[in-house]
Each structure stands twice: as structure tokens, then as C-alpha cells.
N, CA, C and O of each residue as an XYZ file, in Angstrom:
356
protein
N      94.948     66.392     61.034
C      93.664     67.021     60.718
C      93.060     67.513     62.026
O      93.121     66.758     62.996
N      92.551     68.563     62.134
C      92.498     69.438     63.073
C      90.674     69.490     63.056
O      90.081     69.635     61.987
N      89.873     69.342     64.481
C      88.654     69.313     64.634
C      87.008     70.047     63.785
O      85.888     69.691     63.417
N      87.902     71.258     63.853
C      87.716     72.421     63.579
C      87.326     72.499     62.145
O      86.370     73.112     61.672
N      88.137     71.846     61.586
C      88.012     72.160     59.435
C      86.795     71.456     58.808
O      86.024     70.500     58.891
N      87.055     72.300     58.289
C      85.315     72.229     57.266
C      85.912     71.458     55.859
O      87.031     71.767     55.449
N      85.178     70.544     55.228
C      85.613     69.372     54.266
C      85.674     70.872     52.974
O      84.944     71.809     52.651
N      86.945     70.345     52.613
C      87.025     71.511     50.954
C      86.365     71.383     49.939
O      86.282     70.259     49.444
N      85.741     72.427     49.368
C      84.656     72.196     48.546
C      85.202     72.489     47.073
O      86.123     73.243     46.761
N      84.521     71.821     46.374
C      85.584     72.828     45.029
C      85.188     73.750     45.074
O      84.273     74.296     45.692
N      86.342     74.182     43.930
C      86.769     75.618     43.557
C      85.956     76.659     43.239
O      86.180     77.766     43.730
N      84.565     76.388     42.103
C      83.890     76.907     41.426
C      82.666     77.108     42.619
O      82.226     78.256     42.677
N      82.016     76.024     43.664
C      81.468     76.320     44.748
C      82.016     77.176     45.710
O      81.208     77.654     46.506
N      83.302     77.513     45.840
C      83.882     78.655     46.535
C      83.713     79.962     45.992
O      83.652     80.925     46.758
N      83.611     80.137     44.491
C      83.663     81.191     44.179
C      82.677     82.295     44.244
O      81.513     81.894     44.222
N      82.816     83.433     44.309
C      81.724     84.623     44.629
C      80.716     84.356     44.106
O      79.678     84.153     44.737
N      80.833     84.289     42.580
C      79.901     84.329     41.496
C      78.564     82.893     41.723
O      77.339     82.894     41.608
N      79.523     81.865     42.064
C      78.269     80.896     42.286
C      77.799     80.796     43.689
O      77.169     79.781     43.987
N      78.052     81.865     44.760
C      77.303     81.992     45.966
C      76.748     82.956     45.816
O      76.056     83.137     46.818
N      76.567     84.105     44.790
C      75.572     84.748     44.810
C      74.310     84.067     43.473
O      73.174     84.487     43.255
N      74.709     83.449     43.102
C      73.852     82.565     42.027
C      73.001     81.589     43.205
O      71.800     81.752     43.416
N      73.497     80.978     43.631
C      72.668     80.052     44.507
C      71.733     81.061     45.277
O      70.530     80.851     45.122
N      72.149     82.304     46.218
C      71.779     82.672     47.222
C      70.430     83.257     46.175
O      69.274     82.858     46.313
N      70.809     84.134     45.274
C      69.086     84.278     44.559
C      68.411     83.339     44.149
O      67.181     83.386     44.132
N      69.226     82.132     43.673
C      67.855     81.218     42.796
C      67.246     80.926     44.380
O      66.017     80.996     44.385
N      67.781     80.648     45.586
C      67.177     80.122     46.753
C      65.805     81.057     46.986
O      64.678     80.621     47.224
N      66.109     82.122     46.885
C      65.432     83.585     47.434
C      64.037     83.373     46.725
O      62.960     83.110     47.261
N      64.392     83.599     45.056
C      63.376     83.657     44.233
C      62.153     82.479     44.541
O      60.942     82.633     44.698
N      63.118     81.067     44.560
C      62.429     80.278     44.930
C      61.557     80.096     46.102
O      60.665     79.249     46.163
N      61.826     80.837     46.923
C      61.472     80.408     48.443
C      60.110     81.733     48.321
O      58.984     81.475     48.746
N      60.489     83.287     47.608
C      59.351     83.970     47.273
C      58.645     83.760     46.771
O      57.727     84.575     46.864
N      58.425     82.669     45.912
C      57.422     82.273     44.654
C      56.353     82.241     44.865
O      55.610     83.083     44.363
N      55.794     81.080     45.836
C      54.710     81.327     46.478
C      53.766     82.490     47.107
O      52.540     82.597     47.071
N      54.744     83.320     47.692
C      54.057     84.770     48.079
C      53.807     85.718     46.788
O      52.908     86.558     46.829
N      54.740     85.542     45.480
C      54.007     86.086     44.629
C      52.805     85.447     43.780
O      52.120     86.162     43.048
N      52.566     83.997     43.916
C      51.222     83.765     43.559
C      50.520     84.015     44.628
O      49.470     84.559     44.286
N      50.622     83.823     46.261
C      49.542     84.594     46.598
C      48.222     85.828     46.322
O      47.438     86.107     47.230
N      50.219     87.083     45.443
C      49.399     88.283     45.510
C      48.727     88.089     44.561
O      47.621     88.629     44.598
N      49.093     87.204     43.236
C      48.035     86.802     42.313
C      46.548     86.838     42.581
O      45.772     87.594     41.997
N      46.173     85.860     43.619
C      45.162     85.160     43.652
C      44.418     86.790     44.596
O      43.619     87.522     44.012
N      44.735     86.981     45.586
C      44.300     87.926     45.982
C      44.301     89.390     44.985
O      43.807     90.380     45.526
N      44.720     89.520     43.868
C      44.442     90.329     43.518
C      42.858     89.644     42.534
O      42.147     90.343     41.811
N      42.726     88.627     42.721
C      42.085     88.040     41.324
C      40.530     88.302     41.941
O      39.489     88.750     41.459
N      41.010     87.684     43.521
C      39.773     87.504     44.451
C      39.430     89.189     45.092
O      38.564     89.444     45.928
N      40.190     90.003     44.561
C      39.930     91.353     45.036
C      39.195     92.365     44.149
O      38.644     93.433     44.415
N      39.384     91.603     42.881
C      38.275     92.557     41.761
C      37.040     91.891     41.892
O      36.038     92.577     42.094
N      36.965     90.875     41.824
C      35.913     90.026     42.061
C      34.620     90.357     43.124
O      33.407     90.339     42.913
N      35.524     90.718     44.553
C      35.020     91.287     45.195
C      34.693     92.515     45.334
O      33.879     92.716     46.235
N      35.199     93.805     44.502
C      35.150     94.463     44.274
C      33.597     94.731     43.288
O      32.729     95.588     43.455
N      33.676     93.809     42.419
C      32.527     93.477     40.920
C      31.567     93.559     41.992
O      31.116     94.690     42.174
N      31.067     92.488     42.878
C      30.048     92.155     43.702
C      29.803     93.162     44.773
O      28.604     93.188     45.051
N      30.432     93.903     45.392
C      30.592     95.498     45.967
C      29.631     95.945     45.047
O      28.446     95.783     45.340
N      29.958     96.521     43.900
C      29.036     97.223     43.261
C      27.935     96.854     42.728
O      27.013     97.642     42.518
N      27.887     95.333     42.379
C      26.197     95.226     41.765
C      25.238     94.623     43.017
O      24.127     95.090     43.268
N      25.715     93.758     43.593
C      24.114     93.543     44.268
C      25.215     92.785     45.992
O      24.866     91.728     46.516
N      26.241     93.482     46.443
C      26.529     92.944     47.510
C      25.883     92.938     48.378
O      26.178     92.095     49.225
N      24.381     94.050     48.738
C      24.098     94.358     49.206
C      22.597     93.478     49.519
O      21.938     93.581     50.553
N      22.274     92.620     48.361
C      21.581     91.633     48.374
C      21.915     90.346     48.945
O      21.010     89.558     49.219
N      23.337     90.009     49.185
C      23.858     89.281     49.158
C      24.233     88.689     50.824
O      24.382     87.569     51.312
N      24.293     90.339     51.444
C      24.067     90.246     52.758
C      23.157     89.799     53.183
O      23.030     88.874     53.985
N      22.031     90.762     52.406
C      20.388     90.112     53.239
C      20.320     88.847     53.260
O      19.997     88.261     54.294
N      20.596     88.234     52.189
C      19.979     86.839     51.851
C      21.011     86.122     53.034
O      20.521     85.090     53.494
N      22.276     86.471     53.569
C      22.894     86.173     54.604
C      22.043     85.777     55.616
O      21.782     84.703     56.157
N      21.570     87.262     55.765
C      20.946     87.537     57.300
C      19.811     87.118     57.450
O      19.331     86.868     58.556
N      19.257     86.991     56.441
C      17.381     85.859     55.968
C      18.573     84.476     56.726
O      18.652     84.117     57.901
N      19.084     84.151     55.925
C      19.495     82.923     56.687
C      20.077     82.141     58.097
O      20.108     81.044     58.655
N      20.477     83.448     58.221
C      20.924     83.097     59.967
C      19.541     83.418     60.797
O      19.409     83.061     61.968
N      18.625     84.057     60.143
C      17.994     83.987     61.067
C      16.684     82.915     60.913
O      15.856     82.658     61.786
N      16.749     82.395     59.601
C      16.154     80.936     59.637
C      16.703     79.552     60.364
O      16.100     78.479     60.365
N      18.176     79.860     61.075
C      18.696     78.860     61.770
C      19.815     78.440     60.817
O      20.160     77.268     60.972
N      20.468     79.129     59.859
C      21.364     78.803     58.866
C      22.474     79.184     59.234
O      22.498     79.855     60.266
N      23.331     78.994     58.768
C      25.028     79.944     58.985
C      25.074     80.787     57.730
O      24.443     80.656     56.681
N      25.924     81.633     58.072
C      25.867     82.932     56.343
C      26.906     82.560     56.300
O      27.649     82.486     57.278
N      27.161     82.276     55.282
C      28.588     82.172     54.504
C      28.454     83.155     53.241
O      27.961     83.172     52.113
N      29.359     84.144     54.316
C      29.590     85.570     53.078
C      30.664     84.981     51.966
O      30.922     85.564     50.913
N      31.146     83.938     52.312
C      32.447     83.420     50.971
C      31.556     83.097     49.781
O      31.951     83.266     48.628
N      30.220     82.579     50.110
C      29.376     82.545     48.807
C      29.238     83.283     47.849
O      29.339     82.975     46.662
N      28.920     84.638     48.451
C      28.879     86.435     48.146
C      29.739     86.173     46.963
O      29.252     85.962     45.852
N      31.332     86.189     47.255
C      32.463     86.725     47.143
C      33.130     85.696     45.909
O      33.658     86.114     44.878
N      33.002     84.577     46.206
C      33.201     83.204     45.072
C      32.595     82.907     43.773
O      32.976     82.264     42.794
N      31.263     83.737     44.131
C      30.102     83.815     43.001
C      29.878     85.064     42.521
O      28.662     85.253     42.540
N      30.603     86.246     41.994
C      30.362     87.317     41.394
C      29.549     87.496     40.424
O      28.906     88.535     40.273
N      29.497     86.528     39.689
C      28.351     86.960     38.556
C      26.694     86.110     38.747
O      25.892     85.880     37.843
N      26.543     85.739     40.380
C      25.389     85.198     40.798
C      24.559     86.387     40.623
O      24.993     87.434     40.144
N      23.208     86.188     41.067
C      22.127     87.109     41.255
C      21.495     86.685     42.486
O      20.555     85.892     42.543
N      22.123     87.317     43.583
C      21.465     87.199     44.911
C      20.243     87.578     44.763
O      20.027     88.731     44.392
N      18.979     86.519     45.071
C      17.899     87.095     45.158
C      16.932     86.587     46.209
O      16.530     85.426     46.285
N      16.607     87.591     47.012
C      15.903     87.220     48.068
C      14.375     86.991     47.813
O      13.498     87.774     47.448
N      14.337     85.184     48.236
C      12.810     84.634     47.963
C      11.946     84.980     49.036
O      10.761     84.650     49.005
């Protein structure tokens, strides 16, 4: 037995058909995640989109009222809450 050799695998693991079977289920699997990403970002992109058009613009102010009361703006509020009613008190 010679250093070099690789342990023999069966037959059916040698064959074409089940190394291209493995090599996609690996693929698909390993993409999966990046296609729920685009999910979520598409989900969080109408959303943001919704709030663009009705009152994002309220949504800032009430930001900027707050940072400048000594607050932090957290524009993710904006964006998480689409069907809020930003309203500046």
C-alpha cells in the first residue's frame, strides 16, 4: 500500500450522477439563507417604501426634535413601524 492512495469509496459515491447530486443539494443549501435574506429585505423595502410616502417626513422631525432634546434618533423606529402616525407633540 502505497502513501499516496486515497481509501476506495463505493461505487455509487464515485459515480457522476451522485457528485453532481451532492454538489447542488450542498449549493442550494449553503444559498438558502441569502435567499431568505432577499425575502426579508424585500419585505422591509415596501415597508419602507409605504412610510416614504405617507408621513416619513414626520418621522424625521420627530427624529431631529429628539436629538436635539438630548435623545438619540433611531430612524429604525421610522422604518419598523409603517403604519405608526408620527406625530410631533
Amino acid at each position: 500500500m502505497n502513501g499516496g492512495s486515497l481509501v476506495r469509496l463505493p461505487k455509487i459515491i464515485r459515480s457522476q450522477s451522485f457528485r453532481r447530486l451532492a454538489i447542488t443539494s450542498l449549493l442550494v443549501l449553503g444559498l438558502s439563507p441569502f435567499f431568505q435574506l432577499g425575502q426579508f429585505a424585500k419585505a422591509e423595502s415596501s415597508s419602507f417604501v409605504k412610510i416614504k410616502n405617507r408621513n416619513w417626513g414626520k418621522c424625521l422631525n420627530l427624529q431631529s426634535n429628539a436629538t436635539q432634546n438630548g435623545g438619540l434618533p433611531n430612524v429604525w423606529d421610522c422604518v419598523s413601524h409603517p403604519d405608526q402616525e408620527w406625530k410631533i407633540e
